[in-house]
C-alpha angles and dihedrals in degrees: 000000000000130000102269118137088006134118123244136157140197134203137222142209112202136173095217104027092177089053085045093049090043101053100067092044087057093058091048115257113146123260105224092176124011116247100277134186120236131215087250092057092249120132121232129187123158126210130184114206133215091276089055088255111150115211128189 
């Protein structure tokens, strides 16, 4: 059984976060939760795209 319908996430690794988390945003994709540190040190954002597809 495939994906569809499910939940998965990735992770990144980036040299400029903020560029990375700009850029998109630039080119219009809505911003569903702004980039946010977690107590982990981690770094979270959340974009939905023109298909109302979220990514993380």
């Amino acid at each position: 059984m495939g994906l569809i319908g499910r939940q998965t996430e990735a992770g990144l690794l980036l040299d400029d976060i903020g560029a990375a988390h700009r850029k998109p945003l630039d080119r219009g994709v809505e911003s569903k939760m702004v980039l946010t540190v977690k107590p982990w040190g981690g770094m979270l954002a959340l974009y939905r795209d023109n298909n109302s597809n979220f990514f993380i």
